[in-house]
C-alpha positions in Angstrom: -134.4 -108.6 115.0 -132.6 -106.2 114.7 -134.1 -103.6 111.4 -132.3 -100.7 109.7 -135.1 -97.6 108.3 -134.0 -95.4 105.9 -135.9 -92.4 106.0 -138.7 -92.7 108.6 -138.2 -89.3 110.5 -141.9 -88.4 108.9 -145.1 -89.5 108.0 -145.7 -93.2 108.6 -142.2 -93.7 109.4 -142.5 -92.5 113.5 -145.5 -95.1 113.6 -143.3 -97.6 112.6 -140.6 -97.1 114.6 -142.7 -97.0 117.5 -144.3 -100.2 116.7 -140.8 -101.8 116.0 -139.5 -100.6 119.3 -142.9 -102.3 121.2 -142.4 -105.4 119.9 -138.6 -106.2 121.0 -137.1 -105.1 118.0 -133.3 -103.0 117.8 -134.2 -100.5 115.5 -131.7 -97.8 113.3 -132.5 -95.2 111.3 -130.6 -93.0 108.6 -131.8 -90.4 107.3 -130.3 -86.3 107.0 -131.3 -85.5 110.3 -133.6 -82.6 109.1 -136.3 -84.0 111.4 -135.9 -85.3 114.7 -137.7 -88.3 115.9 -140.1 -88.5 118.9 -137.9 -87.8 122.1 -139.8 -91.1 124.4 -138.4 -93.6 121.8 -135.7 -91.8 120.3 -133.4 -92.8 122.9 -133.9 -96.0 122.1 -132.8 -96.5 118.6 -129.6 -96.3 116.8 -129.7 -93.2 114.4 -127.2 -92.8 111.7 -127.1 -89.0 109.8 -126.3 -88.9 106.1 -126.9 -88.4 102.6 -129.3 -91.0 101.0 -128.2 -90.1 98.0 -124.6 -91.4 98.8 -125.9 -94.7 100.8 -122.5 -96.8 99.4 -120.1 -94.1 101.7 -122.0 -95.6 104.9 -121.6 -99.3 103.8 -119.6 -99.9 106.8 -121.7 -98.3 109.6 -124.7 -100.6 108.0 -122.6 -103.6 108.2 -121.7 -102.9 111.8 -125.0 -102.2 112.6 -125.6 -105.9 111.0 -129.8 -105.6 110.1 -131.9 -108.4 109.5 -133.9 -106.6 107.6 -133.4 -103.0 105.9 -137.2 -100.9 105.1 -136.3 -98.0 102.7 -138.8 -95.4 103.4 -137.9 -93.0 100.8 -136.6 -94.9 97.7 -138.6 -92.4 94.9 -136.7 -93.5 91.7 -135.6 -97.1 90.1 -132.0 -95.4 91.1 -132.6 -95.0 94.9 -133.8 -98.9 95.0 -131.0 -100.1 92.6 -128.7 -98.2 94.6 -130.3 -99.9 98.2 -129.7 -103.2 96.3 -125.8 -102.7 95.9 -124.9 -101.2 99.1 -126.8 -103.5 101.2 -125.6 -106.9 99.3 -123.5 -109.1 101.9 -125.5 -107.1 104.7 -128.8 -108.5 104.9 -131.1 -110.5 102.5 -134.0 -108.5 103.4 -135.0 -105.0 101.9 -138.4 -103.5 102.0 -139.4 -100.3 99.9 -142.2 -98.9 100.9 -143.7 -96.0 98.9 -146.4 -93.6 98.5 -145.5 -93.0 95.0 -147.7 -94.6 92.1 -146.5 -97.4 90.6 -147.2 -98.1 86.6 -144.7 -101.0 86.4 -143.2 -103.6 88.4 -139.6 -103.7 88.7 -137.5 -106.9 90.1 -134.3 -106.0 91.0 
């Protein structure tokens, strides 16, 4: 498959790249490029640099990338995951936020 990660340049997000990678997967990741990734795997992902705050500008590098599945690693507000929704509609069907924020209240989007 191939899976898009937002974020994922820190904390959990190396561990599952790495896993991702071991199992067969094609991985990308966007994030600001602030932190690189692990040099004995970064070689084989595609990494896209950007503003997550502007994810609808990068629309078309997603859709080329084509994902099966996007994980959005750093999706803080009801904004950030609204705004994963819109750009990534007609991409993929898949999204996955993962967060280490509290949550009070589900939201369905």
């Amino acid at each position: 498959m191939r899976i898009l990660i937002i974020g994922g340049t820190r904390f959990i997000g190396p561990f599952l790249i790495k896993e991702l990678i071991n199992k067969g997967h094609e991985v990308a990741v966007f994030s600001r490029g602030n932190n690189k990734l692990d040099p004995s795997f970064s070689s084989k992902i595609t990494y896209f640099v950007g503003d997550t705050s502007q994810l609808m500008d990068y629309k078309d590098k997603f859709k080329s990338f084509a994902p099966h599945v996007v994980v959005h690693m750093i999706a803080y507000t009801e904004k950030d995951a609204r705004m994963a929704m819109n750009t990534f509609e007609g991409i993929t069907d898949r999204i996955v936020v993962s967060s280490s924020m509290d949550v009070t209240k589900p939201m369905v989007i």
